[in-house]
Every structure is written in structure tokens, then in C-alpha cells.
N, C-alpha and C positions, 0 to 999 in steps of 0.2 A: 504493500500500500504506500509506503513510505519510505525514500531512501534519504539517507544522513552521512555526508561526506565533509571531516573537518580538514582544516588545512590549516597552515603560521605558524607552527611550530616550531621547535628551533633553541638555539644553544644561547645564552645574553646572560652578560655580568648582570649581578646584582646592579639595581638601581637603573636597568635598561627598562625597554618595554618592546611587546611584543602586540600583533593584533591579529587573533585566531579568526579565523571563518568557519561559518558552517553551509555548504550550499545543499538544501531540499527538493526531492523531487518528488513527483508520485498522488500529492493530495495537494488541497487547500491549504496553501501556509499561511496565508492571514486569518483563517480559523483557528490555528492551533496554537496553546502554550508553547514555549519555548525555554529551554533551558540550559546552562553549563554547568555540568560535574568534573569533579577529578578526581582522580585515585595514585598520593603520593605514594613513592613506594613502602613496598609493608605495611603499607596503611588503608582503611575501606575507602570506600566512596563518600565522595562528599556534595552538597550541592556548594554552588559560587555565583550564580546567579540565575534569575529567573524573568523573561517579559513575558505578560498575557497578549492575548488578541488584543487589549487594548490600552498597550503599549504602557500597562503600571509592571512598574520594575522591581525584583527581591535584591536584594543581594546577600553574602552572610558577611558577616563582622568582621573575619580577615583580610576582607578586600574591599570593602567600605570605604569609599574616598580614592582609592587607587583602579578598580576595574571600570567599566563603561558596559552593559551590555542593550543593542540595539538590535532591531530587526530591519529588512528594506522588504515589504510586502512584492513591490512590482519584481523584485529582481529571486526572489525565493530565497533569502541570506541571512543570516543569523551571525553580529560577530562580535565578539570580547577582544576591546580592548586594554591592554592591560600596562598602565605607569608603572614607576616606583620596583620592581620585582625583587622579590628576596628571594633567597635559597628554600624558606619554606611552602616559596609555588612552586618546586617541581613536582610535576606529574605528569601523567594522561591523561589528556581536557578530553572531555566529551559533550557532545550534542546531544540533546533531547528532545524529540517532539511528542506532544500530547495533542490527541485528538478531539472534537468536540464530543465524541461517544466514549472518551477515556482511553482508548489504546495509546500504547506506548511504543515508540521508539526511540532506536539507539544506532549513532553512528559507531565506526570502529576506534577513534580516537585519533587525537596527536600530542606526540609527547615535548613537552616543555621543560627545559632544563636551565635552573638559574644557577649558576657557578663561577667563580674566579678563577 
């Protein structure tokens, strides 16, 4: 129904920035939530940001002030921008679409590595 392709990843000292994409195919992407997860290593999943249909924004508290996340309806794209990077944003970002019926999907990821 739904496919989810991120891309921007990539290697940046601390205190760089980075700006993840995610491009949609498949459904209605101005119907659906939208979301970014990561999974540091040895560590679960997390959420880091979240836009609805309309366009209200979540973020969580570690990235608060430093992440951006937006969507472009006409172009099917989803993308976190991200200032400020510390070593404890590396992970595998991912994509998420939710559906107006609740399904879920899930891109495969990209991995983000903040280091000196």
C-alpha cells in the first residue's frame, strides 16, 4: 500500500547538521501521520518527531529546539532537519506512515553517525 524510502544520512562532527528525507509512494500522503524514529545502537526504538495531516508537530525533549520536522504534500516528502548534532543522535532514523484506517508503515532506514 505504502512505500517509505529514507535518505541524508551520513557521517558529521558533533555540532554539524544533517537533513534526512523520506520520499512516499503508494497512498494518500496528505492523509496520513507522519513520523521519525531511531534506534541508537543497543538501544530500542525511539520516537523524535511526529507531523499530522495537519501539519501540528510532536517532537521529544532531546531534540527540542534542535530538529525541524516538515512535510511537502504536493511532492510526497517527509524530512528532518536536524542542527546542533551530538554523538547521542547516532542511529537508524526511520520513517513512518500512518494511515487514516490506522495501518502502519515502515521504511528501511538510514543511518546517522555523529562523531569526531
Amino acid at each position: 500500500q505504502v512505500q517509505l524510502v529514507e535518505s541524508g544520512g551520513g557521517l558529521v562532527q558533533p555540532g554539524g547538521s544533517l537533513r534526512l528525507s523520506c520520499s512516499a509512494s503508494g497512498s494518500s500522503f496528505s492523509r496520513h501521520s507522519m513520523a521519525w524514529y531511531r534506534r541508537p545502537p543497543g538501544a530500542q526504538r525511539e520516537l523524535v518527531a511526529s507531523v499530522a495531516s495537519d501539519n501540528i508537530t510532536t517532537y521529544s525533549d532531546s531534540v527540542k529546539g534542535r530538529f525541524t520536522i516538515s512535510r511537502d504534500s504536493a511532492k510526497n516528502t517527509l524530512t528532518l532537519q536536524m542542527n546542533n548534532l551530538k554523538p547521542e543522535d547516532t542511529a537508524v532514523y526511520y520513517c513512518q506512515s500512518r494511515s487514516p484506517s490506522r495501518a502502519v508503515f515502515w521504511g528501511l532506514g538510514t543511518k546517522v553517525t555523529v562523531s569526531s
